[in-house]
BAFIPA-478479 format. One record per residue: x, y, z of N, C-alpha, C in turn; residue in three letters. Coordinates in pm, whole numbers, plus 50000, padded with zeros to 5 digits. Last residue first. Layout:
% BAFIPA-478479
XYZXYZXYZALA/...
***
This chain:
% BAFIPA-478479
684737580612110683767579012247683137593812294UNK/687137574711965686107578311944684537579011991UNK/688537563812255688887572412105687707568312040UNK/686997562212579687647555412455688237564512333UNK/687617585512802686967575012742687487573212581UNK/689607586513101689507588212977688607580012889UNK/688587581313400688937575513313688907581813192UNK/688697617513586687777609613508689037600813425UNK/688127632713941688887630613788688417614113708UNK/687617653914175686997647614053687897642913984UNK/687977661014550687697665214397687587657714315UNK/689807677014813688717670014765688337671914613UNK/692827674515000692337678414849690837665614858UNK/694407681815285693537676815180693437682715073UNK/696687686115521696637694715423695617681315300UNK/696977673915772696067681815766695577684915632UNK/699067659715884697967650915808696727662915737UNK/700557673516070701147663615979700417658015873UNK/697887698816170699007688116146699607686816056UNK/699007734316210697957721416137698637710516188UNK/698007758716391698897749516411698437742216314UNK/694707769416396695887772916376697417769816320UNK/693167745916234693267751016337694607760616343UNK/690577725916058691217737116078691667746116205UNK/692107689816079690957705116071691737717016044UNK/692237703115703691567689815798692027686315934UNK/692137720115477692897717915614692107712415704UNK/692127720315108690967715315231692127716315380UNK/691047725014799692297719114905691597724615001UNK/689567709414504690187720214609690287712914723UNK/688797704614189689527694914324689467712914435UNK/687617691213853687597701313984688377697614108UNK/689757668313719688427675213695688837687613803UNK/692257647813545691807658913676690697667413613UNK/692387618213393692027632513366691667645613459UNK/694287597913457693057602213488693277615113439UNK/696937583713470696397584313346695217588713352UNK/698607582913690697887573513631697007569513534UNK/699297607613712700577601313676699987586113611UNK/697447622013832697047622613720698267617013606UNK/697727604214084696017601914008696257608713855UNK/699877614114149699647605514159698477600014081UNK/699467644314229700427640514084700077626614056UNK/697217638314389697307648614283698437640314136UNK/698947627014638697747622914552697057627114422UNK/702177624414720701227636314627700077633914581UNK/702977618515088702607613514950701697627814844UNK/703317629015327703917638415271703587627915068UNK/702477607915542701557624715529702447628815388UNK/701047573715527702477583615501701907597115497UNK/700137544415720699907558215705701087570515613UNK/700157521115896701167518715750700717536515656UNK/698927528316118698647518716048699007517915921UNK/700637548916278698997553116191698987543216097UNK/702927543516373702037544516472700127547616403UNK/704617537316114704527527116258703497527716349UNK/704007559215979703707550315947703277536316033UNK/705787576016172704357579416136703807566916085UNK/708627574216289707557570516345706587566616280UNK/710237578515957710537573416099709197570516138UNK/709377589315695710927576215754711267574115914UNK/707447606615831707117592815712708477582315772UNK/709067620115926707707620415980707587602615935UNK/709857637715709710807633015828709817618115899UNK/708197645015539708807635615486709517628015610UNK/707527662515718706427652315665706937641115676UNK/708457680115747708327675715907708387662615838UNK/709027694715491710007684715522709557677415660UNK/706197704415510706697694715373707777681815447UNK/706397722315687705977713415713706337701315590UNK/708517743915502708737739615675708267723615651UNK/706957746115286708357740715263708507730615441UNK/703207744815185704657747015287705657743115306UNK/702017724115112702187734514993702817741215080UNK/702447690915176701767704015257702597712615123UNK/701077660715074701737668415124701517682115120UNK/697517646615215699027644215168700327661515179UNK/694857631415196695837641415218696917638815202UNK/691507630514972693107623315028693787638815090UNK/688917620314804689367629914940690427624215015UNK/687877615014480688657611114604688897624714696UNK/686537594114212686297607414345687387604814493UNK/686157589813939687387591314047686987600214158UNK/684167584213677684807589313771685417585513874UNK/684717573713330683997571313479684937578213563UNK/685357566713091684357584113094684127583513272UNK/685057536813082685847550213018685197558313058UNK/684407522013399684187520213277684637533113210UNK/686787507913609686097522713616685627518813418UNK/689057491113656687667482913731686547495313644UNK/691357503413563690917492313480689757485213519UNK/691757523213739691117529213622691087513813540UNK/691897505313990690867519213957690547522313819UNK/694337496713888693667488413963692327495313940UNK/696047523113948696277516513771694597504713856UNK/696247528114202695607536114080694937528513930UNK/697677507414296696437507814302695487519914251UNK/700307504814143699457501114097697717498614159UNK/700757534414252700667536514148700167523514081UNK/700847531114557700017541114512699957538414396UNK/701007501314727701807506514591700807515814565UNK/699777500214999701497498714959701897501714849UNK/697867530815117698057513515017699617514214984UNK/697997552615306698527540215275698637527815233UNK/696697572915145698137576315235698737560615256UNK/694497566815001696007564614900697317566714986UNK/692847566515154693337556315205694507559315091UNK/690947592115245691927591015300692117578315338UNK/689107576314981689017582815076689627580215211UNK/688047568214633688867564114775688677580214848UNK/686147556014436685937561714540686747557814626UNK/684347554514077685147547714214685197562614326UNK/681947548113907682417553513947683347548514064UNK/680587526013728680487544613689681587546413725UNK/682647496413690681727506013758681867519613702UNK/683477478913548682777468313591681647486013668UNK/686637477113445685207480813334683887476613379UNK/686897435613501687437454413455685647458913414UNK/685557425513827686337425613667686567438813609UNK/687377424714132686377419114039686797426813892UNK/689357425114363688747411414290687157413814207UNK/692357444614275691077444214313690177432814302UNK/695147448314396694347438014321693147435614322UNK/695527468514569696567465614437696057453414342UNK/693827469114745693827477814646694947477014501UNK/692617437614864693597450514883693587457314752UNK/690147421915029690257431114911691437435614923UNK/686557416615115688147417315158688877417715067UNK/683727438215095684147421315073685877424815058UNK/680487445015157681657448815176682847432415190UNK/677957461314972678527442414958679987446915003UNK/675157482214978676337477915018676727463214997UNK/672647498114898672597485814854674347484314863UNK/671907528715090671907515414938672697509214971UNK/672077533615359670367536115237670597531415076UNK/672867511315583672997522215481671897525015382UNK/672797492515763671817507515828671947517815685UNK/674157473815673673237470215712672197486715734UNK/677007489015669676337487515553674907481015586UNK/678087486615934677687503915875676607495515761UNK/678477463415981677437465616067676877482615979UNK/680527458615754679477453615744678377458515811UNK/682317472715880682107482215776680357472815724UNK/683357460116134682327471816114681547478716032UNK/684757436715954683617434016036682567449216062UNK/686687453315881685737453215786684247445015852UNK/687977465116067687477476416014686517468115936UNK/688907437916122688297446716251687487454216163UNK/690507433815907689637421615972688767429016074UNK/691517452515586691467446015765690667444115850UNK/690867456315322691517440415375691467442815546UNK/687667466015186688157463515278689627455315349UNK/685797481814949686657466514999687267473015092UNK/682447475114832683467487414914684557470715008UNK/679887483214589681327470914616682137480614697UNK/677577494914558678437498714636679097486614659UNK/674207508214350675107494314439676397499914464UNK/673077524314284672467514514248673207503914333UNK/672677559814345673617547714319673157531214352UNK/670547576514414670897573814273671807566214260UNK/670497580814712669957571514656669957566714479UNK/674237587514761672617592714734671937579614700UNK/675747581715042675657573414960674727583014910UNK/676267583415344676447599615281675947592015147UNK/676747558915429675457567615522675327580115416UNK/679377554815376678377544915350676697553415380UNK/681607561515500681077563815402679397562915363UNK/682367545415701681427559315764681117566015624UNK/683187520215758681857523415679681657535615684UNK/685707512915866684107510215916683027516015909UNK/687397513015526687197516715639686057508115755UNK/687607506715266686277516515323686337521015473UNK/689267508315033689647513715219688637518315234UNK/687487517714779688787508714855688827514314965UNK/684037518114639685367520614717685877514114753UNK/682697518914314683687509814418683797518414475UNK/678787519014272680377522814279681557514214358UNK/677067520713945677937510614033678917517814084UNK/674677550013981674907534713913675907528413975UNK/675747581514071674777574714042675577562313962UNK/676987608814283676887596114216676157588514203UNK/675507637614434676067635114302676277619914161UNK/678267637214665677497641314605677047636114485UNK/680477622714760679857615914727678667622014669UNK/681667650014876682717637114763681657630414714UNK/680117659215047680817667214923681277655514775UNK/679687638315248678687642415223679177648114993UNK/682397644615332682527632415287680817632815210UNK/682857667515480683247663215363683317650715273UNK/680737661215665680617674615557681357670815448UNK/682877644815837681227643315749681127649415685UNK/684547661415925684947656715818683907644615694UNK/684097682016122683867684615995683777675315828UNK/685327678316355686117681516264685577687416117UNK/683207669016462683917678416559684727680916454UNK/682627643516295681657654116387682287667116404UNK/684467631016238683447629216100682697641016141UNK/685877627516476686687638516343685837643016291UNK/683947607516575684367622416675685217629116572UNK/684077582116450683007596016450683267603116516UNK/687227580216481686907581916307685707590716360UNK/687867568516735687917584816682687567590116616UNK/687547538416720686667547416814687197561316798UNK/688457529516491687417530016511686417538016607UNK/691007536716539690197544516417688887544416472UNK/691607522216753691737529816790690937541116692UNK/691627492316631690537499316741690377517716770UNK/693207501916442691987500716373691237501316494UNK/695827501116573695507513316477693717512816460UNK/695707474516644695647485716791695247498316689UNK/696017457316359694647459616539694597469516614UNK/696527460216131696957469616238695707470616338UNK/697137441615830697487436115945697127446716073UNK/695607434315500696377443915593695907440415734UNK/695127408815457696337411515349697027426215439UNK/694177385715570694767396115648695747404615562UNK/693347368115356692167373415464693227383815534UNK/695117369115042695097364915194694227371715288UNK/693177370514751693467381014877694327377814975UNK/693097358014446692667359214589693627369014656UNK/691667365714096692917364814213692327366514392UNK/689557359113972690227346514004690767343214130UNK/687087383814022688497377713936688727365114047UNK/683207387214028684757385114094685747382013980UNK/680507408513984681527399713931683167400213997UNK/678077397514244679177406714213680187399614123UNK/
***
């Protein structure tokens, strides 16, 4: 795998009790929620090198098609990424899960088809240079696939959000924010928005704080005269 220079600190993200706790709910959402299905959706489709950030403990990894040639999926926390290894052993391609934060990715530009986050832009510490991070690893014309949530197209809940965010939420969902714009965000970074639709994760009467998704496409711009 081509690496950069820059290093990581091994604990660049820190939330044990959050990450046991992911760990043992993440397949009961992926099931009972639906949220396999959507993760199946996002990954439709990709073929040749991909990144993901915040892989998580892998539950990506299984939905992969066999048209993708390889899978750099980073990871910085120490629990999630020990799992994300045991996911990538059973996966049907070719996984390398290696420690990582999203504001600095360690390998070179211009290095993959395609990238791939998934409900993690709620909390990397800088949304805008781990965008920028994405479209300088993504070769021109390369895609962006992401399934994020964020804020609610409802005034009411909008503000729970924001409330939500400056107090508890973050503290108790492993550095987590609900009311971020992933949308404006991806296309504030210079991506080209493709297809997307919005998604209530789950669906239930009542939503949450976290509910309101967007699944969908957007592309590195390719070169001038490309």
């Amino acid at each position: 795998m081509p690496l950069r220079s820059t290093r990581t600190p091994h604990d660049a993200v820190h939330h044990p009790v959050f990450a046991r706790v992911y760990a043992k709910w993440s397949p009961v959402l992926d099931e009972r929620a639906g949220v396999g299905a959507h993760r199946r959706d996002l990954l439709a489709g990709l073929s040749g090198r991909v990144i993901e950030i915040g892989a998580g403990n892998g539950l990506n990894f299984a939905h992969y098609p066999g048209t993708v040639s390889e899978v750099v999926a980073i990871e910085p926390e120490r629990r999630l990424r020990r799992l994300a290894v045991d996911a990538a052993v059973r996966a049907g391609v070719p996984v390398d899960v290696v420690p990582g934060a999203a504001e600095a990715l360690p390998v070179k530009s211009e290095a993959f088809d395609a990238a791939v986050v998934s409900l993690v832009l709620c909390s990397v510490r800088d949304v805008r240079r781990s965008l920028a991070e994405l479209r300088r690893v993504l070769k021109p014309g390369g895609e962006l696939r992401f399934f994020e949530h964020g804020i609610a197209q409802g005034r009411v809940l909008a503000d729970v959000q924001r409330t939500l965010d400056r107090t508890v939420w973050p503290l108790l969902f492993g550095g987590c924010h609900t009311s971020r714009d992933p949308l404006a965000s991806i296309e504030a970074a210079g991506f080209d928005m493709g297809d997307y639709r919005r998604l209530q994760v789950p669906r239930s009467r009542v939503p949450m704080p976290s509910s309101s998704c967007v699944l969908g496409v957007a592309r590195r711009p390719a070169e001038p005269g490309h």
